[in-house]
LOKOL-922553 format. One record per residue: residue number from 1; x, y, z of N, C-alpha, C in turn. Coordinates in Angstrom, 2 decimals, always signed. Layout:
BEGIN
NUM  X  Y  Z  X  Y  Z  X  Y  Z .
...
***
This chain:
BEGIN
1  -81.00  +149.13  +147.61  -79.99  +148.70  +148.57  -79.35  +147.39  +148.11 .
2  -77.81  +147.39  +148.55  -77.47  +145.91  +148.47  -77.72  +144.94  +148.95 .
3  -77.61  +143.97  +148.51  -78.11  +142.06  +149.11  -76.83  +142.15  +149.87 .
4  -77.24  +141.67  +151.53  -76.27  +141.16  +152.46  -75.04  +140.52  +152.41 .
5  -74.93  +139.94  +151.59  -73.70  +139.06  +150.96  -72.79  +140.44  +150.45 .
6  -73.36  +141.34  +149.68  -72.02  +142.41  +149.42  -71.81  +143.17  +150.70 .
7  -72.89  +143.15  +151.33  -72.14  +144.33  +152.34  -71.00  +143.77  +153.28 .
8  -71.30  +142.65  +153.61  -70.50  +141.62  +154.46  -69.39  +141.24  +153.80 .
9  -69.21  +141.02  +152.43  -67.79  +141.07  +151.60  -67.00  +142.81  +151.84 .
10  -67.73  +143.54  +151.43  -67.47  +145.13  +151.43  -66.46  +145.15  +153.08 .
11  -67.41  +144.52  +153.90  -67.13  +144.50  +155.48  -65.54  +143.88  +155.40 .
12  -65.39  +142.92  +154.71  -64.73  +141.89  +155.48  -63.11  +142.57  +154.40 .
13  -63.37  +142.67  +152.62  -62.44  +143.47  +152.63  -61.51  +144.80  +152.96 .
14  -62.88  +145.32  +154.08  -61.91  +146.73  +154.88  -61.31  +146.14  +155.24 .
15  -61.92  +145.28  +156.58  -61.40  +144.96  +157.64  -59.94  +144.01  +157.25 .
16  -59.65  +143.68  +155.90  -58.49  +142.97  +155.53  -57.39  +144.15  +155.21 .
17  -57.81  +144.84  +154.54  -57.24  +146.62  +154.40  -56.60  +146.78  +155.09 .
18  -57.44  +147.12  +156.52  -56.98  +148.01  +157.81  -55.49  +146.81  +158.30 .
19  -55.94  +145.55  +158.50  -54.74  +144.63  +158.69  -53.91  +144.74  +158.22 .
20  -54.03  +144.99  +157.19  -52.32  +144.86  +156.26  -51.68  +145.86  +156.26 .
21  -52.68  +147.12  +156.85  -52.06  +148.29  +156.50  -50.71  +148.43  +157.38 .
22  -50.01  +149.40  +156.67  -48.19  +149.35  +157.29  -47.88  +150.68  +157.84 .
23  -48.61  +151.63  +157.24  -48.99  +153.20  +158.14  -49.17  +153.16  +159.64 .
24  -49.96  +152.42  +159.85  -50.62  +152.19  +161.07  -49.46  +151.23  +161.91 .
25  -48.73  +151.00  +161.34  -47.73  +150.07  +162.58  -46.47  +151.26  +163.06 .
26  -45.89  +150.88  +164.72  -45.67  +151.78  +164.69  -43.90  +152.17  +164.22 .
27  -43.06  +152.34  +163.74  -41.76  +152.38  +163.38  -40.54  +152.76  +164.29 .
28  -40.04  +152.04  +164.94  -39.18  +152.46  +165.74  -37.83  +153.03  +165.45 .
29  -37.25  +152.50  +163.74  -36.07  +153.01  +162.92  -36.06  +154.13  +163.02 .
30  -37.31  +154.23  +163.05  -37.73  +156.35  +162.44  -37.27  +157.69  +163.61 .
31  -36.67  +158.35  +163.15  -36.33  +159.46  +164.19  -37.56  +160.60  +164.18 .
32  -38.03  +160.81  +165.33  -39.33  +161.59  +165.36  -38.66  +163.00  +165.47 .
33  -37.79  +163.45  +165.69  -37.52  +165.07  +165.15  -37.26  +164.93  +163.88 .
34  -36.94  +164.15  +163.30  -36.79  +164.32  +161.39  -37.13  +165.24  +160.76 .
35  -36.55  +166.12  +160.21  -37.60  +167.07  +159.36  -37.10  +166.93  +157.27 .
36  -37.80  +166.85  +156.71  -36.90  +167.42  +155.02  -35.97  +168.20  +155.10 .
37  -35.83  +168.26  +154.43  -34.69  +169.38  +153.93  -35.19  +170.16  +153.59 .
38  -35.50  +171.55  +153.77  -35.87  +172.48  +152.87  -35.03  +173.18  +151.55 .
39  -33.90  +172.92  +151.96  -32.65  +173.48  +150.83  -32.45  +172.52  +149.59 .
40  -32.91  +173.40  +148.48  -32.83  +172.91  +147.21  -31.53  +173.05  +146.47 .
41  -30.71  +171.99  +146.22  -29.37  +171.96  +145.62  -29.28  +172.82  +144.41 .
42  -28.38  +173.42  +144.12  -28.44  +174.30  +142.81  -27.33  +173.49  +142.19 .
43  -27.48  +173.91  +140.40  -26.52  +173.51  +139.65  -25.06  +174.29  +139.78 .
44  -24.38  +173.49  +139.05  -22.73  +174.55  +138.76  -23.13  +175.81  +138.18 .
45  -24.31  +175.69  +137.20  -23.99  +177.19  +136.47  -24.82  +178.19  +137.71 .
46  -25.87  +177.90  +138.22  -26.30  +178.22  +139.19  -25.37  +179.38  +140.42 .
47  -24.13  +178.05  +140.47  -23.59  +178.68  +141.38  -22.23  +179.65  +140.89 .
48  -21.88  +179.51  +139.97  -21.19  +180.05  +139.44  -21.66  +181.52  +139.03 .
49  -22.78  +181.86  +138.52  -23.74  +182.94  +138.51  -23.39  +183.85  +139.46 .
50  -24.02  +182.93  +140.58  -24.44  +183.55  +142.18  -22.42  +184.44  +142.10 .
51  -21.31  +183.48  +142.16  -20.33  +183.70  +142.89  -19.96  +185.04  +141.79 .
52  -19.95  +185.17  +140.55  -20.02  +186.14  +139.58  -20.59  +187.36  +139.92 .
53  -21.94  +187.33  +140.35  -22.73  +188.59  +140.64  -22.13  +189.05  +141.77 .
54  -21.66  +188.32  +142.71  -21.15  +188.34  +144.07  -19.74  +189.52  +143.93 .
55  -19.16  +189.37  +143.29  -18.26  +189.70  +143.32  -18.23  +191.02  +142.58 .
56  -18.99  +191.12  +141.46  -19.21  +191.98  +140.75  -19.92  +192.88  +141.79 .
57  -20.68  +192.94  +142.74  -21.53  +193.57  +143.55  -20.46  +194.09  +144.56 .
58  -19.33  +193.37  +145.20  -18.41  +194.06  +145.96  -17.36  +194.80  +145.25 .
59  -17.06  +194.68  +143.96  -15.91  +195.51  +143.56  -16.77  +196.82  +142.91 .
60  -18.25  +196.82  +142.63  -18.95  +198.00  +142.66  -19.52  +198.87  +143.33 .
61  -19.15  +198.64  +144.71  -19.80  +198.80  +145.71  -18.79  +200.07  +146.47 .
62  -18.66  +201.11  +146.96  -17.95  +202.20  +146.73  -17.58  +202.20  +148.26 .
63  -16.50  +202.74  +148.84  -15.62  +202.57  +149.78  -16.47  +203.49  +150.95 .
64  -16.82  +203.62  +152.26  -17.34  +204.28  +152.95  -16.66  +205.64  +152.90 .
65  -17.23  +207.05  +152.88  -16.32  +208.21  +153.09  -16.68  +209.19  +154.06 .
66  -17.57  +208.41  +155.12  -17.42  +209.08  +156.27  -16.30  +209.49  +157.30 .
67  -15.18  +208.34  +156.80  -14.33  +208.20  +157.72  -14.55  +207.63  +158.81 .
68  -15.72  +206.92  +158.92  -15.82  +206.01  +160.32  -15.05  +204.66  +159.96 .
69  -15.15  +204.21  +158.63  -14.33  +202.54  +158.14  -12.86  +202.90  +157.73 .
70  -12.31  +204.11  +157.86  -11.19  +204.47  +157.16  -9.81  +204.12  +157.91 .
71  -9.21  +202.96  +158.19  -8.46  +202.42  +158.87  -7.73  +203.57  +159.69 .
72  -6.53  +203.00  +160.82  -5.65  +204.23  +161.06  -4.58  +204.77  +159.86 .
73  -3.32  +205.24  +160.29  -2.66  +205.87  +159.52  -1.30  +204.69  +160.09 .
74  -1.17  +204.41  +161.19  -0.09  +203.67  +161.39  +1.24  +203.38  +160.55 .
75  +1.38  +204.42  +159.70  +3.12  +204.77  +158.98  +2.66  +203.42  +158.04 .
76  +1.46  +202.95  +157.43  +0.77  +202.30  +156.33  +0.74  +202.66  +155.15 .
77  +0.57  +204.34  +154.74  -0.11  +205.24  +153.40  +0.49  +204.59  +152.32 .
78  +0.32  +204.25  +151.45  +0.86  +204.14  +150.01  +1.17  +205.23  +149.50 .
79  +0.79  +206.41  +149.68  +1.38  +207.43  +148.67  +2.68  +207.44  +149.12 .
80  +3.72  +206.66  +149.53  +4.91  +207.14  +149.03  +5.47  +207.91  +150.45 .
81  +5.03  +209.11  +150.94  +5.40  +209.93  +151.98  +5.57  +209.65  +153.12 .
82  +5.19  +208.35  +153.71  +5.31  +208.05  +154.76  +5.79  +206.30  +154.77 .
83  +6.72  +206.48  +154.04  +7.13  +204.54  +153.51  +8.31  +204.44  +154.76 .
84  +7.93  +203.51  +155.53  +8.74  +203.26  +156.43  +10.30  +202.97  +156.26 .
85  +11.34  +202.55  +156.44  +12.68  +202.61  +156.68  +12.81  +201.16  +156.97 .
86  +13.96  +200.16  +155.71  +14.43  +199.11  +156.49  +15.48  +199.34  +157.33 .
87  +16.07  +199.14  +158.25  +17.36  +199.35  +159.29  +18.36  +198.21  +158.06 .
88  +19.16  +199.35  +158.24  +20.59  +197.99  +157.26  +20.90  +196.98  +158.26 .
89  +21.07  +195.58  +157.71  +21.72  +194.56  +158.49  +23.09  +194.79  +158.45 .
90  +23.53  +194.19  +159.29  +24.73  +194.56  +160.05  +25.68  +192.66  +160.48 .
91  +26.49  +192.60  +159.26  +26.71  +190.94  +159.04  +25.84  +190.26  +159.04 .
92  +24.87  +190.75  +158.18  +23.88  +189.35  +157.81  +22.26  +189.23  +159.06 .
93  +22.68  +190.11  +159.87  +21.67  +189.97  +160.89  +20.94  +191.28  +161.07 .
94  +19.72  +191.43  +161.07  +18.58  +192.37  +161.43  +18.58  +192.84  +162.72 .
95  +17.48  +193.62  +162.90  +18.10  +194.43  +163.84  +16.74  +193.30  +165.22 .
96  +16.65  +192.63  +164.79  +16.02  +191.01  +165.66  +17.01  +190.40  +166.34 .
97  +18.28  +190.33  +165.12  +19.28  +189.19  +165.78  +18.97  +188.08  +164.38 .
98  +18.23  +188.01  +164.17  +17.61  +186.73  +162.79  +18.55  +186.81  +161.57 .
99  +19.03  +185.54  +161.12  +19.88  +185.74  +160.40  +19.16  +186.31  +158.65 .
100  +17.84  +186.27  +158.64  +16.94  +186.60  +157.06  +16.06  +187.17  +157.93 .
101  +15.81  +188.35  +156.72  +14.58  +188.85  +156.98  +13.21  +188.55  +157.25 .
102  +12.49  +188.11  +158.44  +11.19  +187.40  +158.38  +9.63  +188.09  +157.43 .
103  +9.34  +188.38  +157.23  +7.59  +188.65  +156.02  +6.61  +189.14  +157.15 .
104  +6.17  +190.04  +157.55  +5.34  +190.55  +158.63  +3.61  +190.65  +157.89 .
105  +3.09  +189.05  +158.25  +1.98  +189.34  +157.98  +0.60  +189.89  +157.96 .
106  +1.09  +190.43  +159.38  -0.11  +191.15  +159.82  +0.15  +192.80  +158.87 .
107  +0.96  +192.94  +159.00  +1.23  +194.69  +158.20  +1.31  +194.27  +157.03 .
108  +1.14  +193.29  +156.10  +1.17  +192.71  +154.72  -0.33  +192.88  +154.65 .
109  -0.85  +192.61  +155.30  -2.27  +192.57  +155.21  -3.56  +193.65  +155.29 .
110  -2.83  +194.71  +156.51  -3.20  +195.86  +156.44  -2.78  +196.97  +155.29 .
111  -1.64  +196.47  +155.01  -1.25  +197.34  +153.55  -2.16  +197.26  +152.61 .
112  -2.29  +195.91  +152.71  -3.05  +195.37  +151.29  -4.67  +195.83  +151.28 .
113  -5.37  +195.88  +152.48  -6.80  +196.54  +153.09  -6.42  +198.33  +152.93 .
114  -5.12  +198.70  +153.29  -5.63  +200.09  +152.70  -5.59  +200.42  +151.60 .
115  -4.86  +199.60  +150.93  -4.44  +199.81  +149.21  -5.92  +199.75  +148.66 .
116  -6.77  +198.97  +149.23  -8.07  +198.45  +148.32  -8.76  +199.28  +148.43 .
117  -8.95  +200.18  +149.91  -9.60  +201.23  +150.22  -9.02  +202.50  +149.92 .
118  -7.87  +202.73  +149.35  -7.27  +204.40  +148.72  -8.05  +204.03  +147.19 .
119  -7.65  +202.64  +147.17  -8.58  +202.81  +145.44  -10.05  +202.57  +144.95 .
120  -10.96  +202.38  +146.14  -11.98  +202.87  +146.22  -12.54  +204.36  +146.20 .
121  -11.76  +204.54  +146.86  -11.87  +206.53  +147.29  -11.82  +206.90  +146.23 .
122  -10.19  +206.46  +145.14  -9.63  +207.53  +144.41  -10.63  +207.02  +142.85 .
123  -11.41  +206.20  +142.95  -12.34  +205.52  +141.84  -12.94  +206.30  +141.06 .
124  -13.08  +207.16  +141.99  -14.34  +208.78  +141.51  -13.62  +209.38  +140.49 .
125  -12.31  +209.52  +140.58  -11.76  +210.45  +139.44  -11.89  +211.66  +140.13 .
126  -11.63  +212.62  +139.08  -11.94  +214.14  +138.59  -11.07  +215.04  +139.97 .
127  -12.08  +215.77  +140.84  -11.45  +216.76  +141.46  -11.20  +215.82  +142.41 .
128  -12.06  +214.92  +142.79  -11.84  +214.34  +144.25  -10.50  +213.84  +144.04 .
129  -9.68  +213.08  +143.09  -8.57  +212.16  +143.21  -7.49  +213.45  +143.49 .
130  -7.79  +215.03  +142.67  -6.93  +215.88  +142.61  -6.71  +216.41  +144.18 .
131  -8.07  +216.54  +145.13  -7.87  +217.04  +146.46  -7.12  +215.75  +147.37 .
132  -7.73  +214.57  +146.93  -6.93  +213.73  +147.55  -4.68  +213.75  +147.47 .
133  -5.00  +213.88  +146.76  -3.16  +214.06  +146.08  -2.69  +214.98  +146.75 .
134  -3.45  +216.23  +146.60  -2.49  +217.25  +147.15  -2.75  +216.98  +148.66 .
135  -3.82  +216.60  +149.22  -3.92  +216.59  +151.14  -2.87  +215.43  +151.28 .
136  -2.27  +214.77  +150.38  -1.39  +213.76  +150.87  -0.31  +214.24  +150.50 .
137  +0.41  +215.11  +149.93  +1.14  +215.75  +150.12  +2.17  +216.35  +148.72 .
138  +1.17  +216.82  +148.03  +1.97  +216.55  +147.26  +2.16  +217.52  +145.58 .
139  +0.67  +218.00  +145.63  +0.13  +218.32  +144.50  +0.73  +217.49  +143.60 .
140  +1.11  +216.18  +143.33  +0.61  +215.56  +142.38  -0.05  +214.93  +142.18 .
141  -0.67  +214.24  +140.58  -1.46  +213.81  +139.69  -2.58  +212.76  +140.36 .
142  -3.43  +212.56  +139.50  -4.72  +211.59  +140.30  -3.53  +210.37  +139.55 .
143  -3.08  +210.29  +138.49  -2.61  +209.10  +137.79  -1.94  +208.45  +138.71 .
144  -0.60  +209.38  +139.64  +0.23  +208.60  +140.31  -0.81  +208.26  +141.32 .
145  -1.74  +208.17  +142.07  -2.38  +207.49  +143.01  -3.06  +206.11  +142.43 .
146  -3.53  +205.56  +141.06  -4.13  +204.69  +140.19  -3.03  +203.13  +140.81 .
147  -3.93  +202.15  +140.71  -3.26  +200.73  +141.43  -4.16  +199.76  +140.89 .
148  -3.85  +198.41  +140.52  -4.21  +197.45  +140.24  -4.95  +197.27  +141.35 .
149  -7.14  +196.91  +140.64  -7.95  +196.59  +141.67  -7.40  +194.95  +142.40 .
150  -6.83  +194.89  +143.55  -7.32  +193.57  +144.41  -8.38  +193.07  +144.44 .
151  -8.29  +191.63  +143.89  -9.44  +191.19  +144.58  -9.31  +189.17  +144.60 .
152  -9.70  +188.84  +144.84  -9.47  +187.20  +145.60  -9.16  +186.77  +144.59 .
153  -9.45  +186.66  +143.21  -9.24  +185.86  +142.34  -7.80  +186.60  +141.65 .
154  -7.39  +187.60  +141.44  -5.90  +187.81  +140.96  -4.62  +188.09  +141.52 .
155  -5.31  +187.88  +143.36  -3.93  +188.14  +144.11  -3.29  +186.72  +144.38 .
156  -3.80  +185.78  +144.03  -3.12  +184.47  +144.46  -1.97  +184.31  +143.83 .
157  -2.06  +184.09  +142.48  -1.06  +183.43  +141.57  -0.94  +184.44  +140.28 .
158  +0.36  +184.31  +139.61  +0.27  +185.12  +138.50  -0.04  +184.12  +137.57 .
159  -0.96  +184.42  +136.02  -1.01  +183.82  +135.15  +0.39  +182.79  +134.97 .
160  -0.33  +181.24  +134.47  +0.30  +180.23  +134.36  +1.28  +180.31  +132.94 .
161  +2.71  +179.65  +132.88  +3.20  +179.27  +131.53  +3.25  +178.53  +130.94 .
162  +2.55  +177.54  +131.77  +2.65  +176.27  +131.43  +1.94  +175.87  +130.31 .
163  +2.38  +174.61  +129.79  +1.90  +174.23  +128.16  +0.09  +174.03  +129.21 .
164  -0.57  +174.00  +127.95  -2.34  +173.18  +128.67  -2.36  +172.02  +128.48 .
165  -3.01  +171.58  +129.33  -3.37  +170.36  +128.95  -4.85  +170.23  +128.90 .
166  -5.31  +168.96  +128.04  -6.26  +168.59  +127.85  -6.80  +167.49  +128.39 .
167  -7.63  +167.14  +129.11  -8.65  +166.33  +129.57  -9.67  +165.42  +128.84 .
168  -10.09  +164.17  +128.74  -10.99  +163.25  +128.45  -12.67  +164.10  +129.09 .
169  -13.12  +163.89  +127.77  -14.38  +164.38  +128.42  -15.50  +163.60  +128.81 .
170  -14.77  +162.39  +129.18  -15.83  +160.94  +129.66  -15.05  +160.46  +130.76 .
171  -14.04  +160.76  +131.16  -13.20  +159.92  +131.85  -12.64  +161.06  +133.19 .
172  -12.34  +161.96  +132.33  -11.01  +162.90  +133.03  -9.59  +162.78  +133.19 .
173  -9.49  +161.67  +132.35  -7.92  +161.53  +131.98  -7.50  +161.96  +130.78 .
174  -6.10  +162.23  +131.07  -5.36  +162.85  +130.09  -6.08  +162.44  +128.55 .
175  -6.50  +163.38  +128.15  -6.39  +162.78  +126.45  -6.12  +164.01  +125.19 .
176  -4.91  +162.97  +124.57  -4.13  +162.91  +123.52  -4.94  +163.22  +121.92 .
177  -5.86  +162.59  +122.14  -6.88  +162.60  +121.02  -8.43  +163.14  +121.40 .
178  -8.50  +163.76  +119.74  -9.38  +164.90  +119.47  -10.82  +163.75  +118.28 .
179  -12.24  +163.74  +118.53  -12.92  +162.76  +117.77  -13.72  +163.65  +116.73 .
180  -12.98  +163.98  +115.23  -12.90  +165.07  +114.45  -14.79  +165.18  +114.61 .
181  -15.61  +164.49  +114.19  -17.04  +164.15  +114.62  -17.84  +164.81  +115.23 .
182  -17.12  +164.58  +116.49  -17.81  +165.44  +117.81  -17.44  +165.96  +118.40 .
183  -16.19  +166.24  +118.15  -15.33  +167.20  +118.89  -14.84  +166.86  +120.04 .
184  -15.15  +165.68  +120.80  -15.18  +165.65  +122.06  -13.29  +165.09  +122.39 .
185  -12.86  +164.75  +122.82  -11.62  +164.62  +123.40  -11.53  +163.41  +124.38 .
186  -10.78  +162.24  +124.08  -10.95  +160.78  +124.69  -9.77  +160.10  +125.09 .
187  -9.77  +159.76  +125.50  -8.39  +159.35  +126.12  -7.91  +157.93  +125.40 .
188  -8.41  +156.83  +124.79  -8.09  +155.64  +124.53  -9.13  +155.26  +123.80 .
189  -8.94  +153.99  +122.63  -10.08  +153.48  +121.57  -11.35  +153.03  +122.53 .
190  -11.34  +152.98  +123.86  -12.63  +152.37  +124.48  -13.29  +153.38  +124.44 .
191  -12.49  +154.64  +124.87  -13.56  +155.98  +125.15  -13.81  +155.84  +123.81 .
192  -13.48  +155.73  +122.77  -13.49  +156.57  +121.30  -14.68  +155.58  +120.88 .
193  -15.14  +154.12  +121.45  -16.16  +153.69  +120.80  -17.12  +153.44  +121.30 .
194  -16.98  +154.24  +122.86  -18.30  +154.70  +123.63  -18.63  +156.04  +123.24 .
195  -18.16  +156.70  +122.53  -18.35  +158.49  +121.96  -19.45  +157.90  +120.48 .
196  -18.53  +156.91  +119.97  -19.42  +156.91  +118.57  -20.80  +156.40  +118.92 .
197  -20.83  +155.62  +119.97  -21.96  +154.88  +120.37  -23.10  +155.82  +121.42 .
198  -22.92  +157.28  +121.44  -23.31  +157.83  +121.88  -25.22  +158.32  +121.34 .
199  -26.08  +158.99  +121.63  -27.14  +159.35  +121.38  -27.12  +160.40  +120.86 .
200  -27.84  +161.10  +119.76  -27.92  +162.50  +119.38  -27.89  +163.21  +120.41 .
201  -26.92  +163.76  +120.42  -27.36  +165.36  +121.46  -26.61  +165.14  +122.48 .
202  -26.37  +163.48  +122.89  -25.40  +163.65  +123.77  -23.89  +164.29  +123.77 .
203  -23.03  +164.36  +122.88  -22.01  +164.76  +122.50  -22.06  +166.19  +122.94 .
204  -23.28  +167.51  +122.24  -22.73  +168.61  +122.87  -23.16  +168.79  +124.28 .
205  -23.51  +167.77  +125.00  -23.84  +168.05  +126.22  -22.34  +167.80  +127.10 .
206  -22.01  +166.95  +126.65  -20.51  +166.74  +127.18  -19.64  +168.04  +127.25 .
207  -19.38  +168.94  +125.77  -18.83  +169.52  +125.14  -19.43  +171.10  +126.48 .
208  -20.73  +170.68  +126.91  -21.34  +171.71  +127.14  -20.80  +172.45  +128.40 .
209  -20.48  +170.80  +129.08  -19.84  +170.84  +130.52  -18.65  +171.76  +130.47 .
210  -18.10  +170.78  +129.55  -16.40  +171.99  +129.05  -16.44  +173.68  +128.77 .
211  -17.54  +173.86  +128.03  -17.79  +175.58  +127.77  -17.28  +175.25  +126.27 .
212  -17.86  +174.02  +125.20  -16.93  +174.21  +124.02  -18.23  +174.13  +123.02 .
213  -19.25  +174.13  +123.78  -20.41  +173.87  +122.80  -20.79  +174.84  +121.76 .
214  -21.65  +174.27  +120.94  -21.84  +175.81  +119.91  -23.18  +176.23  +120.35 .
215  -23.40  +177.47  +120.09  -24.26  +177.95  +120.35  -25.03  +179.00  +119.35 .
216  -26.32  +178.49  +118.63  -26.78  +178.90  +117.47  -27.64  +180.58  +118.10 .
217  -27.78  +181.87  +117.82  -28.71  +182.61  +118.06  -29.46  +182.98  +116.51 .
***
């Protein structure tokens, strides 16, 4: 056993412990529903993945043919046979009274939802596109029913003409100059002698961000 003198030191440094301790006091800053976060942030490529598969999963994904999702008919069809009639203006004015024709977005929109869904249907090919053609009136071809797939990313804008431009890959400003070296792209001699002053490996990580890196298999 120990001599009295340690146990009474042993004693006296808990009891200095327990004092100081800061656990034990009570915090009033603190919000008592608090919880973590359970949601773990993902990277760009991460999410870029996700939005890739995403999409790839709905434009593979085949049109219902029960006919329970199959919109109405409302003088909508694309094949041609049932294309509604503009009324001629009559001095410049519609048959509104409006001096220009107004853009009807709600039937812009339903056009565009059945268009996506005739070319789901007609996707199959073979006999089905052929029975489809003729029940629409027509006995012709599966070809004339064929349409550019819609989908979020090519109905916005048509491809750009514009010259490219190039970007600083430290900065994000315009840059003019190319650092034969490392390839990287800098906008002014400061960037250009923070690039040289860079670490192995840092350079294609930069490069990597861009999509310009090399990649050995």
């Amino acid at each position: 056993m120990s001599n009295p003198e340690a146990q009474a030191a042993q004693a006296a440094h808990q009891a200095l412990i327990e004092q100081l301790d800061i656990h034990s006091i009570h915090k009033t800053f603190r919000n008592p529903q608090w919880r973590p976060n359970q949601r773990r942030n993902k990277n760009i490529k991460t999410i870029l993945g996700d939005a890739s598969r995403k999409e790839a999963s709905i434009l593979a994904t085949p049109g219902d043919d029960s006919g329970a999702a199959t919109p109405l008919d409302e003088g909508l069809s694309t094949s041609g046979t049932s294309t509604p009639t503009v009324p001629l203006a009559t001095n410049g004015l519609n048959a509104n009274g409006n001096g220009s024709l107004q853009p009807n977005l709600a039937q812009a929109s339903r056009s565009l939802s059945k268009l996506v869904l005739e070319k789901s249907l007609h996707g199959g090919g073979g006999a089905r596109s052929v029975a489809n053609a003729s029940a629409l009136g027509g006995g012709g071809s599966s070809s004339s029913l064929t349409a550019p797939t819609a989908t979020y990313t090519n109905i916005e804008s048509a491809p750009s003409l514009a010259p490219l431009k190039h970007y600083c890959d430290v900065t994000g400003l315009p840059a003019p100059y190319i650092d034969p070296k490392t390839r990287m792209r800098y906008h002014n001699r400061e960037v250009f002698a923070a690039i040289r002053n860079l670490p192995p490996g840092m350079g294609e990580q930069f490069l990597e961000a861009r999509g310009a890196h090399t990649v050995l298999k």
